[in-house]
C-alpha positions as CSV (number, residue, x, y, z in Angstrom):
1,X,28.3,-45.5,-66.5
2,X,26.0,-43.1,-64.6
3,X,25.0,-40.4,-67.0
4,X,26.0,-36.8,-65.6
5,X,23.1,-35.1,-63.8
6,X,21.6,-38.0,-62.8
7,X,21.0,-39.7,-59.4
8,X,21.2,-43.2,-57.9
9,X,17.8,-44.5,-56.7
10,X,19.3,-45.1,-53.2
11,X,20.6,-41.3,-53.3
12,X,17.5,-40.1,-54.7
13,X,15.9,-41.7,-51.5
14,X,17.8,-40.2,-49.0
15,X,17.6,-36.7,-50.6
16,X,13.8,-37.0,-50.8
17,X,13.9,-38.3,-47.1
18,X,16.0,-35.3,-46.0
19,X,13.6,-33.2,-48.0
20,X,10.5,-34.0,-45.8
21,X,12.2,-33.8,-42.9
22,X,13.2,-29.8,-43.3
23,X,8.9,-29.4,-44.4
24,X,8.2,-31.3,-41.7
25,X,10.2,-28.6,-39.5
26,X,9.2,-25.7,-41.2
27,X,5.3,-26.9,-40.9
28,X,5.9,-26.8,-36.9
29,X,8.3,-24.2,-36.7
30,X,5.2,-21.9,-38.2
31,X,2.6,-23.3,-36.3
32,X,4.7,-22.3,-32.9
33,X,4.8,-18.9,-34.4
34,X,1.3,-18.8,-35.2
35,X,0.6,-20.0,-31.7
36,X,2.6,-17.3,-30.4
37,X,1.4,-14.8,-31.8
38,X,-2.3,-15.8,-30.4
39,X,-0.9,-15.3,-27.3
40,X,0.4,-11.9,-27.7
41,X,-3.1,-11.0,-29.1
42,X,-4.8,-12.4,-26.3
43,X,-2.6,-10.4,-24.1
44,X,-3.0,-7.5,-25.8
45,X,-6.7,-7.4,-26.8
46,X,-8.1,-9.3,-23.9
47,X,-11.2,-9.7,-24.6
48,X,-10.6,-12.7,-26.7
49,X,-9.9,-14.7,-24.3
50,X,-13.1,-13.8,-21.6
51,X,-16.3,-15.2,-21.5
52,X,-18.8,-14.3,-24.2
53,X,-21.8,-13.8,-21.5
54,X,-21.3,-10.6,-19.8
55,X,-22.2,-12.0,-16.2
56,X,-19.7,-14.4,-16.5
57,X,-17.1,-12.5,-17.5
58,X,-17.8,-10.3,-14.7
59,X,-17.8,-13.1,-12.5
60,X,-14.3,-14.2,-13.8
61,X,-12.8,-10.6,-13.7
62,X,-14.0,-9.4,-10.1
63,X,-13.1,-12.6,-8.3
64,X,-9.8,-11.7,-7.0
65,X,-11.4,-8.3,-5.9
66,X,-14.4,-9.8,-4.6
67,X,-12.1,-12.1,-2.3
68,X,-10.5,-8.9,-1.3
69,X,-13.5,-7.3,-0.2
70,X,-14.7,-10.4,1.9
71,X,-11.2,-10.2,3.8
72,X,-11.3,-6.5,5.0
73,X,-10.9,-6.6,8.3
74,X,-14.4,-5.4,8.8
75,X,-16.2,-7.8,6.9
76,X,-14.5,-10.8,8.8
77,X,-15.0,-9.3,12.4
78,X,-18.6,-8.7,10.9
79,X,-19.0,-12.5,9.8
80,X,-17.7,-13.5,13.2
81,X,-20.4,-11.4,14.9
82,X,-17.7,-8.9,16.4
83,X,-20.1,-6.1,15.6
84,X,-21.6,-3.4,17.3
85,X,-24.9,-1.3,17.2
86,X,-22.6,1.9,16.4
87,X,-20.8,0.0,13.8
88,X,-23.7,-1.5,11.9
89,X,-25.7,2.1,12.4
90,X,-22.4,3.3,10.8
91,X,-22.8,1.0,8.0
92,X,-26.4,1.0,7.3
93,X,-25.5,5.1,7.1
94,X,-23.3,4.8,4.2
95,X,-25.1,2.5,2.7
96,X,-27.9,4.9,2.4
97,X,-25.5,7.4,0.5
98,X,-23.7,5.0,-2.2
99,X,-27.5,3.9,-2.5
100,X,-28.9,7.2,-3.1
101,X,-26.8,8.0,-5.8
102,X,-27.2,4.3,-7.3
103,X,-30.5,4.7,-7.9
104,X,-30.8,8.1,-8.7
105,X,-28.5,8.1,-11.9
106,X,-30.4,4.5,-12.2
107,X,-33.8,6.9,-12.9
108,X,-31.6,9.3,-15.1
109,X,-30.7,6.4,-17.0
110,X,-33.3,3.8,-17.1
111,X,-34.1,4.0,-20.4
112,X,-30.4,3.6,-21.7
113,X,-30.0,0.8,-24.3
114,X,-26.9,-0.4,-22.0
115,X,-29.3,-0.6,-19.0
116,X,-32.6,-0.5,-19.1
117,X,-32.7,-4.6,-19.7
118,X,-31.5,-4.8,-15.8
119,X,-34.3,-1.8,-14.6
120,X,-36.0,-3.7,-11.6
121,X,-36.9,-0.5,-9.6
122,X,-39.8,-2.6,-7.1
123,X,-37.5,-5.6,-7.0
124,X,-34.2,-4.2,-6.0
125,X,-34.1,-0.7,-5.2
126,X,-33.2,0.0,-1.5
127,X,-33.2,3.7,-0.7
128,X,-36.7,3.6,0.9
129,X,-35.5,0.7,2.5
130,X,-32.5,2.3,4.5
131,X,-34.8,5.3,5.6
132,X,-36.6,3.3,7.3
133,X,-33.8,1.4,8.9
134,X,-32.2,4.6,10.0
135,X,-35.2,6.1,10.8
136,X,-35.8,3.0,13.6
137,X,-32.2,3.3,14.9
138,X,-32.0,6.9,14.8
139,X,-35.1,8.3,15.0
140,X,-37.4,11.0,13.1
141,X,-34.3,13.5,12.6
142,X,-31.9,10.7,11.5
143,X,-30.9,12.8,9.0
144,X,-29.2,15.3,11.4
145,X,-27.6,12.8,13.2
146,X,-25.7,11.0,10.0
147,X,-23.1,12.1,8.5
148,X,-20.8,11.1,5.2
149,X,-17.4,9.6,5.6
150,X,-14.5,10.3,3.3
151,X,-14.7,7.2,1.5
152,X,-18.1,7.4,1.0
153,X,-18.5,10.3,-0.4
154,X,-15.7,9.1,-3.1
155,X,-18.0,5.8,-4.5
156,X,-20.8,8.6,-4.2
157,X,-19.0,10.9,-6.8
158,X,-17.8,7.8,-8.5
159,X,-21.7,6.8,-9.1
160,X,-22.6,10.2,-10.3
161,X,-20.2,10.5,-12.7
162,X,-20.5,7.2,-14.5
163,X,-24.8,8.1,-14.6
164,X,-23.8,11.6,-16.1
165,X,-20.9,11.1,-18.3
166,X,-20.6,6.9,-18.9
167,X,-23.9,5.7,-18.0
168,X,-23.3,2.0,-20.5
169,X,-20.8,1.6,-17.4
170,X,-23.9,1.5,-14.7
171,X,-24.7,-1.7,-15.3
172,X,-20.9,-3.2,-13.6
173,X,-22.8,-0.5,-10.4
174,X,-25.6,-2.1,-10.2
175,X,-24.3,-5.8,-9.9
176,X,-21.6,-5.1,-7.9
177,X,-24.5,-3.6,-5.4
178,X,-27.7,-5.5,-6.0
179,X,-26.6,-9.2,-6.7
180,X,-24.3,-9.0,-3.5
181,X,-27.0,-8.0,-1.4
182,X,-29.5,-10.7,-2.6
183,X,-26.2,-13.3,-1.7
184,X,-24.1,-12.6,1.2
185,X,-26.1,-9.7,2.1
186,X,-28.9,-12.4,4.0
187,X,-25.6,-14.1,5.7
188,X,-25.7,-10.5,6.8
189,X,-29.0,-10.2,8.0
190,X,-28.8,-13.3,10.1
191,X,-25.9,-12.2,12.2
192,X,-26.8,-8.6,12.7
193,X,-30.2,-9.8,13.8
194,X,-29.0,-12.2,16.6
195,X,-25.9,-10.4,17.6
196,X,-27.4,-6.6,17.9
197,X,-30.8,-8.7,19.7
198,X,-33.0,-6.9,16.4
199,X,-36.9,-7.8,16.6
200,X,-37.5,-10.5,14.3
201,X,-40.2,-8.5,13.1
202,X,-37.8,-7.1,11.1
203,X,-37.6,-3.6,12.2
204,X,-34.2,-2.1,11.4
205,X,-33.9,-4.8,9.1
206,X,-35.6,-3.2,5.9
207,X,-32.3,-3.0,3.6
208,X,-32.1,-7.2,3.4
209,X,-35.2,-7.5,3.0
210,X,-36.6,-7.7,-0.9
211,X,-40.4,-8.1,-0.3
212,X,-40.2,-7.9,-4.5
213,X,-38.4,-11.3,-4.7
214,X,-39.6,-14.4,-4.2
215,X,-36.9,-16.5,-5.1
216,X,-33.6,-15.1,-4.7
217,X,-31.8,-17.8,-7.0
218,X,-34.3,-17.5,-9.8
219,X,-33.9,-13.8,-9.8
220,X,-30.6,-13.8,-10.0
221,X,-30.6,-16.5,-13.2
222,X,-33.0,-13.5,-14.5
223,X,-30.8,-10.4,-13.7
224,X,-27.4,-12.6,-15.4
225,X,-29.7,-13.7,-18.3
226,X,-30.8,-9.6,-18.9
227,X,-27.5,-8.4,-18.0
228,X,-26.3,-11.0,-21.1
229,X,-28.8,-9.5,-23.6
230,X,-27.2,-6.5,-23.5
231,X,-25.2,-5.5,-26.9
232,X,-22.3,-4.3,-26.5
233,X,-18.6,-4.6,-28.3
234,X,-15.4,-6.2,-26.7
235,X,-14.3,-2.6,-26.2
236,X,-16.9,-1.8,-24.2
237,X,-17.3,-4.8,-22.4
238,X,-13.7,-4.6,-20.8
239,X,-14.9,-1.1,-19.9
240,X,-17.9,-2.6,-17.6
241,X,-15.4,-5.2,-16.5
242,X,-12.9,-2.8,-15.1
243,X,-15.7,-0.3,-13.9
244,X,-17.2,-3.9,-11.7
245,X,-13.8,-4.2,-10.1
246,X,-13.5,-0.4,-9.8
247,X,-16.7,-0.9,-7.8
248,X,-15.5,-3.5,-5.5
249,X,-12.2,-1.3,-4.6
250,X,-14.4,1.6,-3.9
251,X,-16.5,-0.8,-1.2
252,X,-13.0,-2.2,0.1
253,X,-12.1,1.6,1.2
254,X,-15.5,1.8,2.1
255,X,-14.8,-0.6,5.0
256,X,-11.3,0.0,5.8
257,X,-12.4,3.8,6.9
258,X,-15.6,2.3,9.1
259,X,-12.6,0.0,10.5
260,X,-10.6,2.7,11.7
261,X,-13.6,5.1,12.5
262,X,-15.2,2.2,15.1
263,X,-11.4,1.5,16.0
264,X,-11.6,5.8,17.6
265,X,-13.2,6.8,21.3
266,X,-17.0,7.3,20.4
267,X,-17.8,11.5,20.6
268,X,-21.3,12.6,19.6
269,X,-20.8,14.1,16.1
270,X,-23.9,16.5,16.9
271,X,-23.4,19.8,15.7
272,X,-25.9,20.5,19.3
273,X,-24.0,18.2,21.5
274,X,-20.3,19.5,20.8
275,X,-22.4,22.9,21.3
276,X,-23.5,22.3,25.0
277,X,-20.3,22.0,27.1
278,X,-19.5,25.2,25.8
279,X,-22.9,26.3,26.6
280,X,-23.1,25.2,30.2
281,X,-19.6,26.5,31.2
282,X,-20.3,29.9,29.7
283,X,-21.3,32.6,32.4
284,X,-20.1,30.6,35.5
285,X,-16.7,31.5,35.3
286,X,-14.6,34.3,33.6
287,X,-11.5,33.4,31.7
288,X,-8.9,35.6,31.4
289,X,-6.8,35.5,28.1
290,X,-4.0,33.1,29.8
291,X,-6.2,31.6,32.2
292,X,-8.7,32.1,34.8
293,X,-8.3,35.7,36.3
294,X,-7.0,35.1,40.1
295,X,-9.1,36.1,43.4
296,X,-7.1,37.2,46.2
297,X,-8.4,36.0,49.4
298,X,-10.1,39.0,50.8
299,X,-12.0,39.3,47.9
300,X,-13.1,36.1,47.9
301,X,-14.8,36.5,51.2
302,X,-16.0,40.0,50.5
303,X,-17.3,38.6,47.3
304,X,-19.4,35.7,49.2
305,X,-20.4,38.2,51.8
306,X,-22.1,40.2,49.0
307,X,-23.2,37.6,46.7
308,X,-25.4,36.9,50.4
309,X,-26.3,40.0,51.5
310,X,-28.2,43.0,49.1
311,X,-25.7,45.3,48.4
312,X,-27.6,48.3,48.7
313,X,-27.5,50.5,51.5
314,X,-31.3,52.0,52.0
315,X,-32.6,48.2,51.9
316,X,-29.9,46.9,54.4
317,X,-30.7,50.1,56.8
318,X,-34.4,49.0,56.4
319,X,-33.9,45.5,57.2
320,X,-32.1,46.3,60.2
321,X,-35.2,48.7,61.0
322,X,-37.6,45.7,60.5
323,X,-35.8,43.6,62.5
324,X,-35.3,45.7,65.6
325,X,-39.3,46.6,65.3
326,X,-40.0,42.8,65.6
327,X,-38.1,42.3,68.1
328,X,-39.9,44.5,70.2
329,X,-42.7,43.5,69.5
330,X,-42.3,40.2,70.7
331,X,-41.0,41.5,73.8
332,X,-44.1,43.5,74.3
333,X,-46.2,40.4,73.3
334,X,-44.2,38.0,75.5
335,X,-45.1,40.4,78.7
């Protein structure tokens, strides 16, 4: 008889079978929730899951909004060579503005810890640069003749801000800017040179040109590898990240108002020239408050009558005089 309490080896078995089974279940039923909640962590603290260099994770996070950028209806027309003189002048304009406040909180700041490892004033800076573009398409008072679009002006506050009040986000500026230019900005250079017929001296041409760089790869590996030895915490990092794509939306509203400024009927800007019209019409003709004041017809010919003849009587009585003296004397002469 089986003693009370006790089990059967074959029951013992089946329980110790059906025993590993539920631990084996609960083992993977925790690690799912483990892995789950990695996820959710990742989604909520992003910065887990990005690159650990910082120019890579740039790389990664600006890519949709680079691709963006490159299909703005500018830009395409642009790589097609559907560009104008007045377009690229445009653009070349308000260049030199974002640029100008670039490197200007870029000298504010140059000695910042979260910038001053990517400070290559002689290799990259481009303000001098663009003068001397629009100097050669404008002329010595280029300066009058520019002017500062809407959008513009908005990356320019942009720039200023971030160098006065966030400058450990100038860095996510200055890549956006510099590294673009020392990439697609020579695909640029080609076609604005062949399609606007530029000297390939280079004139007008400044702003690609970076007589500081050598090697545009190798410089590049430099700027990533200096950008990278910047410290700086996962919280901050995502702040430089978002700041590099704020950048790229800025230069995508950039383009889209040059698009529909080109897309207008051209009209000198000049304060002078909208000034001269005015300045020709005035004096040759009176306007009444509703319109020219009307000339009844006798007046008209009594007002060309006078506008030939002096008007005042002692010199038209002496005229006469002259006249009928002459004539007598050539009678007396002809005899």
């Amino acid at each position: 008889m089986q003693e009370k309490g006790c089990l059967t080896p074959r029951l013992h078995s089946a329980l110790t079978e059906e025993g590993r089974r539920e631990e084996d279940n609960r083992g993977a039923q925790k690690k799912k929730e483990g892995k789950t909640r990695e996820m959710e962590d990742s989604k909520a603290h992003g910065s887990e899951s990005m690159p650990g260099d910082l120019s890579e994770a740039l790389k990664e996070a600006t890519k949709e909004v680079h691709e963006q950028a490159e299909s703005t209806e500018f830009m395409k027309n642009f790589q097609k060579g559907q560009v104008s003189l007045r377009e690229f002048k445009m653009v070349m304009a308000s260049l030199y503005y974002i640029y100008s406040a670039l490197e200007e909180e870029i000298e504010h700041n140059k000695d910042h810890p979260a910038f001053t490892a990517v400070y290559f004033p002689s290799e990259l800076h481009r303000n001098a640069a663009l003068q001397q573009d629009l100097e050669y398409f404008y002329g010595p008072s280029w300066r009058e003749e520019i002017s500062c679009p809407e959008a513009t002006q908005k990356y320019v506050d942009r720039l200023h801000y971030v160098g006065q009040h966030e400058p450990e986000l100038l860095v996510a500026h200055a890549y956006t800017r510099y590294l673009g230019d020392l990439s697609g900005g020579q695909v640029l250079k080609k076609i604005a040179q062949k399609v606007l017929h530029l000297p390939s001296t280079g004139e007008g041409l400044e702003f690609f040109t970076f007589e500081g760089v050598s090697s545009a790869t190798k410089f590049k590996q430099l700027y990533r590898s200096r950008m990278n030895s910047i410290e700086m915490d996962p919280t901050m990092k995502k702040r430089v990240l978002e700041e590099a794509k704020r950048a790229f939306l800025l230069n995508i509203q950039v383009f889209e108002e040059l698009q529909k400024l080109v897309s207008q009927p051209h009209e000198n800007s000049h304060p002078a020239a909208q000034q001269k019209p005015e300045l020709r019409t005035r004096g040759t003709s009176r306007t009444h408050e509703h319109g020219p004041v009307p000339v009844k017809e006798g007046e008209k010919t009594s007002l060309t009558h006078t506008g030939m003849l002096p008007s005042t009587p002692l010199v038209r009585w002496i005229l006469a005089f002259s006249f009928l003296v002459t004539t007598v004397a050539v009678g007396l002469f002809a005899m």
